[in-house]
C-alpha positions as CSV (number, residue, x, y, z in Angstrom):
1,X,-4.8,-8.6,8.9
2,X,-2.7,-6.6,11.3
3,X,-3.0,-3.0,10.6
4,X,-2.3,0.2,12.4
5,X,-5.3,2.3,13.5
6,X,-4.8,6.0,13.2
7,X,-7.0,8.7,14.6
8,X,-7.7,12.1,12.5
9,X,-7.6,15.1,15.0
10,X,-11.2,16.3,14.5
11,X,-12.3,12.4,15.2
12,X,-11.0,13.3,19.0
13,X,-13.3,15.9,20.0
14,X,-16.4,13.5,18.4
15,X,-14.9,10.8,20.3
16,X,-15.2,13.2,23.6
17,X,-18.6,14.5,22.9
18,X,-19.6,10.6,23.4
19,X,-21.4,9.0,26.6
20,X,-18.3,7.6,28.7
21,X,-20.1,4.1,28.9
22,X,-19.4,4.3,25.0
23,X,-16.0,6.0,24.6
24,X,-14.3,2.6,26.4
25,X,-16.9,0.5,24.3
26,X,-15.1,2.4,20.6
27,X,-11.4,2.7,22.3
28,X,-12.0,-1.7,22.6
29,X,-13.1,-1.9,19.1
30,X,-10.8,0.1,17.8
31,X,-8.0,-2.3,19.4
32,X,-9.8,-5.3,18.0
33,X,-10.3,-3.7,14.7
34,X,-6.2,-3.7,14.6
35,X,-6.7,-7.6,14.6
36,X,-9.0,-7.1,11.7
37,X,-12.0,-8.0,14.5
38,X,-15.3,-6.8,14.7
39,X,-18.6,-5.9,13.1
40,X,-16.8,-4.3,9.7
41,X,-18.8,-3.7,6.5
42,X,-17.3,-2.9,2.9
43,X,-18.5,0.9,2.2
44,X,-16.7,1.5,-1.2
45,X,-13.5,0.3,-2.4
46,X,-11.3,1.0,0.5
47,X,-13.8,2.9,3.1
48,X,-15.3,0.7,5.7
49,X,-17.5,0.3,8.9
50,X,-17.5,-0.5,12.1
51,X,-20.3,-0.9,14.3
52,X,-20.0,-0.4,17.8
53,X,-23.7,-0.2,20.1
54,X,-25.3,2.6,18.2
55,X,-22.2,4.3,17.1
56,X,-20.4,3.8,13.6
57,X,-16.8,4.0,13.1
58,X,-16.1,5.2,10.0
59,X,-12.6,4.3,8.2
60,X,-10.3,3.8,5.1
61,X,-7.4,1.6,4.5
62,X,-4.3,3.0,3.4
63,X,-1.3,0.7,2.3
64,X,-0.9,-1.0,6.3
65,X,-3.0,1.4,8.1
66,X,-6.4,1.9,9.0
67,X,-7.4,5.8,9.4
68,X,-10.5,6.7,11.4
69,X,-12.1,9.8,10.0
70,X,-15.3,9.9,11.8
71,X,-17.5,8.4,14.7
72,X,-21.1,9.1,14.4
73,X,-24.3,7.9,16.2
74,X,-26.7,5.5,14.2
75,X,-29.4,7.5,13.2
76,X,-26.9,10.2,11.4
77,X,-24.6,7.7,9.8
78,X,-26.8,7.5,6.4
79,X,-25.8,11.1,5.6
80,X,-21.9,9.7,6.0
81,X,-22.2,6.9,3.8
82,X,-23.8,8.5,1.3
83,X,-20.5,10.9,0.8
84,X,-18.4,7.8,0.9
């Protein structure tokens, strides 16, 4: 499963707003998730999750690409998945 991983430009700014120690721990799983590696959970038909430390990675698959549309700590990702 080799896929594309595509950013949206709000997930940027979350991405900064992050503890540095974390921001090279996402940036590594995002490159393994491209490899279709990593702690990934099925959401809903085509949304997914990816857990990194205490951060989820929020993202859906379209056709060969994977687009990120939101990182968010742990104890606020419950309100995410419940939009999903």
């Amino acid at each position: 499963m080799k896929k594309k991983v595509a950013i949206k430009k709000g997930v940027y700014k979350e991405l900064l707003d992050i503890p540095k120690k974390y921001q090279v721990k996402i940036l590594d799983a995002l490159r393994k998730l491209e490899k279709g590696k990593g702690d990934i959970k099925k959401l809903a038909p085509k949304r997914y999750r990816l857990r990194v430390g205490c951060y989820r990675i929020l993202f859906k698959e379209e056709d060969d690409l994977l687009v990120v549309y939101k990182i968010v700590h742990r104890q606020g990702a419950d309100r995410y998945y419940d939009n999903v």
